[in-house]
DODOKOL-772468 format. One record per atom (N, C-alpha, C): residue number from 1; x negated, y negated, z; residue in three letters. Coordinates in nm, 3 decimals, m for minus. Each point is the difference from the previous one (the first is absolute). Layout:
N
> NUM	X	Y	Z	ALA $
...
***
This chain:
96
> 1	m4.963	m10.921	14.427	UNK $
> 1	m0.061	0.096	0.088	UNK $
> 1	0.104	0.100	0.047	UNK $
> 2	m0.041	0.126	0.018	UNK $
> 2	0.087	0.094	0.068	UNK $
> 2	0.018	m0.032	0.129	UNK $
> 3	0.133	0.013	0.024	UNK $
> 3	0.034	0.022	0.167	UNK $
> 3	m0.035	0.105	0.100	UNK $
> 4	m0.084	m0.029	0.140	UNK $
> 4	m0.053	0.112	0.019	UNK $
> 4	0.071	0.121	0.053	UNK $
> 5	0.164	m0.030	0.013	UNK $
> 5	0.079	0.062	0.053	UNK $
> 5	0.005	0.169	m0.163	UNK $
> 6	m0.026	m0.055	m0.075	UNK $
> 6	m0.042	0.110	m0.128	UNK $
> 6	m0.134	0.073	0.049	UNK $
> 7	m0.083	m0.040	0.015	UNK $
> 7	m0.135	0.003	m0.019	UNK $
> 7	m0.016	0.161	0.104	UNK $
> 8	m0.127	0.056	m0.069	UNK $
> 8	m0.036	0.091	0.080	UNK $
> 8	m0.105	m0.015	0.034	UNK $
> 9	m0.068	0.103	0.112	UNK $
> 9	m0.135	m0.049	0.022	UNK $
> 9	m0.077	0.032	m0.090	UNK $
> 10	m0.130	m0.076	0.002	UNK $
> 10	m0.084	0.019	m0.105	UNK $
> 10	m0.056	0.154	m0.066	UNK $
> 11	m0.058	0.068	0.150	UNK $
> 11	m0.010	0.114	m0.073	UNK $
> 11	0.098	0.124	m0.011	UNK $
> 12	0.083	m0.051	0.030	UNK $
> 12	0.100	0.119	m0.056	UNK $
> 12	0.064	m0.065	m0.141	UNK $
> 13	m0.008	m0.095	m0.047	UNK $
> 13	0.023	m0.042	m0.119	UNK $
> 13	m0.050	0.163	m0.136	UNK $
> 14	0.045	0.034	m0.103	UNK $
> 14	m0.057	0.066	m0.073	UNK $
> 14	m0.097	m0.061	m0.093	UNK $
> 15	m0.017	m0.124	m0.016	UNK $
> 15	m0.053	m0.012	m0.132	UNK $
> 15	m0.164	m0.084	0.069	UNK $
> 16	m0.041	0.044	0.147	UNK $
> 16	m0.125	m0.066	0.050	UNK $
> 16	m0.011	0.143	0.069	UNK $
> 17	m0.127	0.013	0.017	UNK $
> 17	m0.088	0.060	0.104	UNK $
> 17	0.005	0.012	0.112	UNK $
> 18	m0.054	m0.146	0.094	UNK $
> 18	0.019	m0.013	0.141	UNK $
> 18	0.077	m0.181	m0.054	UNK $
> 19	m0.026	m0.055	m0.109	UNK $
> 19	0.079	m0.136	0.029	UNK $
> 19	m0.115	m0.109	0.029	UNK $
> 20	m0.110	0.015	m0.022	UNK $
> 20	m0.099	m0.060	0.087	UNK $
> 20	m0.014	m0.132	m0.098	UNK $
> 21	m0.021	0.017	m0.120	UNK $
> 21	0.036	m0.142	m0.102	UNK $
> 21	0.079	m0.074	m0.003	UNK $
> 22	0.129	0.066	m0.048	UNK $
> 22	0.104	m0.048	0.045	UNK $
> 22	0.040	m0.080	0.158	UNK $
> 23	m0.041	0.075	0.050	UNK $
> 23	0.030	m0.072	0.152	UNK $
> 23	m0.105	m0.105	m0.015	UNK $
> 24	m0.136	0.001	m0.044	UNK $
> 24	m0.080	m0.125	0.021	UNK $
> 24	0.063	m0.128	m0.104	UNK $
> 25	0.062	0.066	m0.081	UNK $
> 25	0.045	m0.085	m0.118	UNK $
> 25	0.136	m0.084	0.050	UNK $
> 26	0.056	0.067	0.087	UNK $
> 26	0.188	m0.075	0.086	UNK $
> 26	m0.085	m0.076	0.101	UNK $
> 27	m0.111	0.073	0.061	UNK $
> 27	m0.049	m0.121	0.118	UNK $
> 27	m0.046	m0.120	m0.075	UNK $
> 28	m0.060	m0.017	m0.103	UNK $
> 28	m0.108	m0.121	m0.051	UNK $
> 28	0.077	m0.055	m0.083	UNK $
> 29	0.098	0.032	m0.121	UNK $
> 29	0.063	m0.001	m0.068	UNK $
> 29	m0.066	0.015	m0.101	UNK $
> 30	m0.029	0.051	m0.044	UNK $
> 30	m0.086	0.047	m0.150	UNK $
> 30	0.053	0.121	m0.096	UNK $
> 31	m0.028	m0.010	m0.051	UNK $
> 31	0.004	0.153	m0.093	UNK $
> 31	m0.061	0.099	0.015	UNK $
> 32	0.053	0.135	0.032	UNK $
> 32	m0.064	0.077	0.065	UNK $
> 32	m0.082	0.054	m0.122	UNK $
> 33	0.032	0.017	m0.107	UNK $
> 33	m0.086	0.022	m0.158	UNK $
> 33	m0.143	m0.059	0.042	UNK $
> 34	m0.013	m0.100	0.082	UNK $
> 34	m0.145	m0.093	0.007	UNK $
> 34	m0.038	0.070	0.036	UNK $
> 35	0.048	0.101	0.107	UNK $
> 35	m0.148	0.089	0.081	UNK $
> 35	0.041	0.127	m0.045	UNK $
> 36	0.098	0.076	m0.072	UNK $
> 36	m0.011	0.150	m0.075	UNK $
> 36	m0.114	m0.007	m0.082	UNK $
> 37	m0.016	m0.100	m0.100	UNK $
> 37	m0.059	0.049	m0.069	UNK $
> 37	m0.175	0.019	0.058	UNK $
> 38	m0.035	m0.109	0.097	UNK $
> 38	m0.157	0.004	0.002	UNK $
> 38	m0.030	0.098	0.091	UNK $
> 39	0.133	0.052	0.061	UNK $
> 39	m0.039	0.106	0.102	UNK $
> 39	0.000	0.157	m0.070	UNK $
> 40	0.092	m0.003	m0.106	UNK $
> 40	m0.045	0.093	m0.067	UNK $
> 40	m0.092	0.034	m0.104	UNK $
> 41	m0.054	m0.111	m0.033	UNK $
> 41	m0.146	m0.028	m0.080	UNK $
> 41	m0.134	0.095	0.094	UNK $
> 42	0.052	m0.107	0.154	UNK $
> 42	m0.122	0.070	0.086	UNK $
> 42	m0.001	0.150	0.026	UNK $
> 43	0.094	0.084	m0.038	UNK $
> 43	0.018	0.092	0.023	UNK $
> 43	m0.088	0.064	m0.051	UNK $
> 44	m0.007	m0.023	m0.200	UNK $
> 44	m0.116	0.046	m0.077	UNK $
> 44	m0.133	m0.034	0.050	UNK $
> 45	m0.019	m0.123	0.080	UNK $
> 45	m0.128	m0.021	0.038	UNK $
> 45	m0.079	0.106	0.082	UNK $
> 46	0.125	m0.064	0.148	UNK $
> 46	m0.056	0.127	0.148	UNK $
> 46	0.137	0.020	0.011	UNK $
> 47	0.047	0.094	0.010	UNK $
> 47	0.134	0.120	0.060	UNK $
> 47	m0.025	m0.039	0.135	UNK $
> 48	m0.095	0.009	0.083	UNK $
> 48	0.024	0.037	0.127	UNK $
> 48	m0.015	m0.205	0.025	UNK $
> 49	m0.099	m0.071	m0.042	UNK $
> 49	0.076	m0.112	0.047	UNK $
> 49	0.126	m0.071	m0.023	UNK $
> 50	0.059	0.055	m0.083	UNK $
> 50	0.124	m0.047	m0.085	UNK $
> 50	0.081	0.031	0.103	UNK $
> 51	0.013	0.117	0.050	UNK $
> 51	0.037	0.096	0.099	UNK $
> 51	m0.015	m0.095	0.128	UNK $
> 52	m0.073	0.006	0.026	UNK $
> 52	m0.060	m0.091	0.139	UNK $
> 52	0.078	m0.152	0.034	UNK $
> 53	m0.039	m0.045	m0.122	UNK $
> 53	0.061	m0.126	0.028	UNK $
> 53	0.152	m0.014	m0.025	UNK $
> 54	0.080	0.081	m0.060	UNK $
> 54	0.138	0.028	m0.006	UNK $
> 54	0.029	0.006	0.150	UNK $
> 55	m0.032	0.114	0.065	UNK $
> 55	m0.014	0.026	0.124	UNK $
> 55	0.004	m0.101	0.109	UNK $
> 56	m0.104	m0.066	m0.006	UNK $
> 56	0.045	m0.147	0.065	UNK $
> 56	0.075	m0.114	m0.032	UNK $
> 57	0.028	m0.008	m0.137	UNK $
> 57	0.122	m0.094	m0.019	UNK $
> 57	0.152	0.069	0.079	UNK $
> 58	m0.027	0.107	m0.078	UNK $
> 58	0.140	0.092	0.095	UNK $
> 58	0.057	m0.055	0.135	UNK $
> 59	m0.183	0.002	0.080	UNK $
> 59	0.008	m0.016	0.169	UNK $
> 59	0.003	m0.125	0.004	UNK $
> 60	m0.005	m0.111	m0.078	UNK $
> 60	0.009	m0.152	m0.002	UNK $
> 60	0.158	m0.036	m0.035	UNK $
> 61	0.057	0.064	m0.093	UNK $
> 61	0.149	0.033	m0.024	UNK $
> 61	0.099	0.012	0.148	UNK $
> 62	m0.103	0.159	0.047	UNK $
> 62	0.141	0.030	0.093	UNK $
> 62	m0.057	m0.090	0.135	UNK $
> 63	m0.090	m0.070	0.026	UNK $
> 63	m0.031	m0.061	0.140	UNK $
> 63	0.060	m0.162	m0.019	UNK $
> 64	0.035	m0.010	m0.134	UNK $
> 64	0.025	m0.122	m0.014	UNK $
> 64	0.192	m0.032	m0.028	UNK $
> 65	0.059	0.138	0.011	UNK $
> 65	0.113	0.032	0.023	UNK $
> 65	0.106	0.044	0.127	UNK $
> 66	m0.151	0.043	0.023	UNK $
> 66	m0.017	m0.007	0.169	UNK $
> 66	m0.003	m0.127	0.079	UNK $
> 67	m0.068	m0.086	m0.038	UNK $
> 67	m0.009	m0.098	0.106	UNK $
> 67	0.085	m0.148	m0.033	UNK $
> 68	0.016	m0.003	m0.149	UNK $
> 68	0.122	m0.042	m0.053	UNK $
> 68	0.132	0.024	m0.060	UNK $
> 69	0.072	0.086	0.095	UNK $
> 69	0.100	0.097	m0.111	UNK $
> 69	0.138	m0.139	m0.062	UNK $
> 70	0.044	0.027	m0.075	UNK $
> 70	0.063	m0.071	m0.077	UNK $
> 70	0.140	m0.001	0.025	UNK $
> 71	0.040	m0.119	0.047	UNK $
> 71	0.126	0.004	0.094	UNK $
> 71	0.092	m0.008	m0.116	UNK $
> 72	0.109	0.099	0.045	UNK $
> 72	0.156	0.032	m0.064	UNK $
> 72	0.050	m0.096	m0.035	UNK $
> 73	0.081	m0.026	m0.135	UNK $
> 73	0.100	m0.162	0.011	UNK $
> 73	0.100	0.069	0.056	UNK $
> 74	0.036	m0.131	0.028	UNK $
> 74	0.148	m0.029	0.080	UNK $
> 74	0.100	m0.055	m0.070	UNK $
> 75	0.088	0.128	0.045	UNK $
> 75	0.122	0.006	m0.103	UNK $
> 75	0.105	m0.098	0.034	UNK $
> 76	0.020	m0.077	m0.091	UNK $
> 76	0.113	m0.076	0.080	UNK $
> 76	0.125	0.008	m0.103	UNK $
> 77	0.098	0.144	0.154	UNK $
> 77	0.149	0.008	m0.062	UNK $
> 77	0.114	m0.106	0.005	UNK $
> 78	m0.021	m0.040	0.117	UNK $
> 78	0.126	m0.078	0.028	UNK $
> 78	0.046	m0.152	m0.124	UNK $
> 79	m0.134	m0.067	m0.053	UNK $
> 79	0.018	m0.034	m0.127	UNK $
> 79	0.065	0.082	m0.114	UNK $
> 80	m0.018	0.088	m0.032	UNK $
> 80	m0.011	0.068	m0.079	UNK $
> 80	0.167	0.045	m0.078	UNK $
> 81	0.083	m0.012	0.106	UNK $
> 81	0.131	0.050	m0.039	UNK $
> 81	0.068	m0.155	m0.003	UNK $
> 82	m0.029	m0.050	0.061	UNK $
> 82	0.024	m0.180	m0.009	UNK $
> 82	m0.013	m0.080	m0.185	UNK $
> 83	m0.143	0.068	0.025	UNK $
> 83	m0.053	m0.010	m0.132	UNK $
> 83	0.120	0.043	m0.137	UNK $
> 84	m0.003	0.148	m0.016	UNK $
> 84	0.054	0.044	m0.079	UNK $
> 84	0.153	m0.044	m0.031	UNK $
> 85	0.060	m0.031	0.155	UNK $
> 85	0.138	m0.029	m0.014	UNK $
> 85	m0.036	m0.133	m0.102	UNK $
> 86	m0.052	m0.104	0.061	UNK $
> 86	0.053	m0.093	m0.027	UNK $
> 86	m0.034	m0.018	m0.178	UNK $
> 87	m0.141	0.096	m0.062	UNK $
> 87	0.011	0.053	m0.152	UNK $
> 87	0.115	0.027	m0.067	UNK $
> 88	0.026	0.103	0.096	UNK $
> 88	0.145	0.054	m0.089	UNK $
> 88	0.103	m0.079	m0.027	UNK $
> 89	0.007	m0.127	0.097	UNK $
> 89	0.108	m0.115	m0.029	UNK $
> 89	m0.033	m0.108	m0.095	UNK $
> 90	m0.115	m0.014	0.016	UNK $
> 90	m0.060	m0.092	m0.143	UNK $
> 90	0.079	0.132	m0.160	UNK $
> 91	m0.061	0.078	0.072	UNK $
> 91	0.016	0.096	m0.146	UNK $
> 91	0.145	0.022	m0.061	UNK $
> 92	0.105	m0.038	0.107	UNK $
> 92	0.128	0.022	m0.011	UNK $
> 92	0.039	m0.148	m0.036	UNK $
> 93	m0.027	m0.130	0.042	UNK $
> 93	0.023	m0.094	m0.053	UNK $
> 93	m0.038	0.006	m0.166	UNK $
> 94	m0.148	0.021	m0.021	UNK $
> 94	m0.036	m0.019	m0.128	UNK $
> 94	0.109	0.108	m0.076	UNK $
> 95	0.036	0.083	0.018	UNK $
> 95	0.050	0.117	m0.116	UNK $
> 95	0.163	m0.092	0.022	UNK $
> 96	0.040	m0.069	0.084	UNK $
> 96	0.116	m0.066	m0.008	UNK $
> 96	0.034	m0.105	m0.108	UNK $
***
């Protein structure tokens, strides 16, 4: 999985719309392909319900980002240089 410290928000992403699949697809875990395609099927059906109901997934998206926003990890430095040192000494034994 990407780290969200990369991540942008959904709809400023370039390669989505508003993000509204995608975002239903990171909440549920699914593939967001599951709902492109039947939502763009419905499009040929009714435009304006295709339309419609996008619309409210959208508002199911952002209220549900809203009321659960997705807490930051926690970085933990102070391991981290502990960590590496004590790599680099394995790494210096082994090349010994």
């Amino acid at each position: 999985m990407e780290t969200q410290q990369d991540q942008v928000a959904l709809p400023m992403r370039t390669h989505t719309i508003f993000g509204v699949c995608e975002g239903l697809g990171e909440d549920f875990g699914f593939n967001p392909i599951l709902l492109r395609v039947p939502l763009a099927a419905s499009v040929l059906w009714s435009p304006t319900l295709a339309v419609a109901v996008y619309l409210a997934l959208g508002a199911v998206v952002l209220v549900s980002r809203l009321i659960f926003p997705r807490s930051k990890p926690t970085e933990v430095q102070s391991a981290a240089p502990a960590r590496n040192a004590a790599n680099e000494q394995h790494q210096m034994a082994d090349a010994a």
